[in-house]
C-alpha positions as CSV (number, residue, x, y, z in Angstrom):
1,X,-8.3,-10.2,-18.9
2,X,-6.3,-9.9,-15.5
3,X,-7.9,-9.4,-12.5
4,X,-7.3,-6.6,-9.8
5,X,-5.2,-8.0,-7.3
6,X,-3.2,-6.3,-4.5
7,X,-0.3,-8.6,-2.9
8,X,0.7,-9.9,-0.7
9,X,-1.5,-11.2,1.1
10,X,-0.9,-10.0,4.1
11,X,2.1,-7.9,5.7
12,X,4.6,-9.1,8.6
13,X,4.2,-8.2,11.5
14,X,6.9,-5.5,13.0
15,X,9.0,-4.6,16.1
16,X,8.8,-1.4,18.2
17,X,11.6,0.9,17.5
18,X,12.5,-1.5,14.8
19,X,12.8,-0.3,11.0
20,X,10.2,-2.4,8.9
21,X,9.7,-2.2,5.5
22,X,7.3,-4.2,3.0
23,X,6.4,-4.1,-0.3
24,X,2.9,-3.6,-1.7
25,X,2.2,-4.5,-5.5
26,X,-1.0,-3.8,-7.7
27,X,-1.8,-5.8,-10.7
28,X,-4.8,-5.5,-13.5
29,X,-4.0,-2.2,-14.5
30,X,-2.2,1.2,-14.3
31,X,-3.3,3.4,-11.0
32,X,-2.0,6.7,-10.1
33,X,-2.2,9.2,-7.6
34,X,-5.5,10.8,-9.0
35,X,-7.2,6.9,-8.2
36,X,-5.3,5.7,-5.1
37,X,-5.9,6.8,-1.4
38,X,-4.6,5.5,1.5
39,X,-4.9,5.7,5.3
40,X,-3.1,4.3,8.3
41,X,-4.2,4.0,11.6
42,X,-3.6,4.7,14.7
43,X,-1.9,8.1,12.5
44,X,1.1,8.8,14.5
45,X,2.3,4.8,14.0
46,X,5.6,5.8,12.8
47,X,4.9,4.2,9.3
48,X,4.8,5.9,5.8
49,X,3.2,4.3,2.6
50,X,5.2,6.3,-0.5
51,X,4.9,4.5,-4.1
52,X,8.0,3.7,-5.3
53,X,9.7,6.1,-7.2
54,X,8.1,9.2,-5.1
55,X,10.1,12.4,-6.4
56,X,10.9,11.2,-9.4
57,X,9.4,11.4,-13.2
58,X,9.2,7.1,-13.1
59,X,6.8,7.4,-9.9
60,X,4.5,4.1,-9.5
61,X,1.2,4.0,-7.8
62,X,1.9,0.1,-9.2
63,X,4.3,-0.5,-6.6
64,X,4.1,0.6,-3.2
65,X,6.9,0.7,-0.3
66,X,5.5,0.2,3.5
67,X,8.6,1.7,5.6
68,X,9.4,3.4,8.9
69,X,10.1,2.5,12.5
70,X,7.2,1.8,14.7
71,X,6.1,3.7,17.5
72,X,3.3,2.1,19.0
73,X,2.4,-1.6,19.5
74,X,-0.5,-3.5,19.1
75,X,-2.1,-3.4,15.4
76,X,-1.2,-0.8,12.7
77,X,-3.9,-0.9,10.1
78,X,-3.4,0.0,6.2
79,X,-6.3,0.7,4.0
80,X,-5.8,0.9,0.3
81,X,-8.6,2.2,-2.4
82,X,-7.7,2.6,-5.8
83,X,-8.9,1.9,-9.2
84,X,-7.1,1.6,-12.7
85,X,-7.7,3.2,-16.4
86,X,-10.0,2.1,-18.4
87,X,-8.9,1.1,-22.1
88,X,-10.9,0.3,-25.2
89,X,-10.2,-3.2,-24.4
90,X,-10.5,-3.3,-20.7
91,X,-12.8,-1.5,-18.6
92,X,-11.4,0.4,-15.8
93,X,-11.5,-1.9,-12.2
94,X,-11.3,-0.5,-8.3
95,X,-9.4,-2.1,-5.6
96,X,-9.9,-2.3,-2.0
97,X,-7.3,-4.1,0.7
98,X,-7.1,-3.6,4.2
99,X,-3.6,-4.8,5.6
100,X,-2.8,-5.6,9.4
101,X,0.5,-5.2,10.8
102,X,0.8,-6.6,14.4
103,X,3.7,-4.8,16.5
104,X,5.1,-6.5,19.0
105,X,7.3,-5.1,21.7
């Protein structure tokens, strides 16, 4: 059975006024947007989190896209919760990650 894991790690850190992007992937299961919340703090950071795909009929809660250009420095904070289907064979599992981006001037 795979575990839940979120990676990477950790993020890298960003520049003011400097477009960022990152990728965020979830393994261990399927999630989708009736099992996954976000929030980003401080809100006005100038950074979006959008699964990949947004728009479209092949959206992916799977595979998530950090992107945007920062607008405050100091630390931008990303907290994931989610949790996956549950099969016959595997019981549904939740996720939790917290992600800190450091902006630096």
């Amino acid at each position: 059975m795979e575990k839940m894991e979120v990676r990477p790690k950790s993020l890298p850190n960003a520049i003011l006024g400097t477009p960022y992007y990152a990728k965020i992937e979830v393994f261990g299961g399927y999630t989708d947007q009736d099992n996954f919340y976000y929030d980003i703090q401080p809100e006005k950071s100038g950074l979006e989190l959008s699964p990949r795909g947004l728009g479209t009929k092949y959206v992916t809660y799977n595979h998530l896209e950090v992107k945007g250009t920062p607008k405050v420095t100091g630390t931008i904070t990303i907290k994931l919760y989610g949790g996956t289907y549950g099969t016959m064979s595997c019981p549904g599992r939740d996720f939790k990650k917290t992600y800190t981006i450091k902006v630096e001037e």
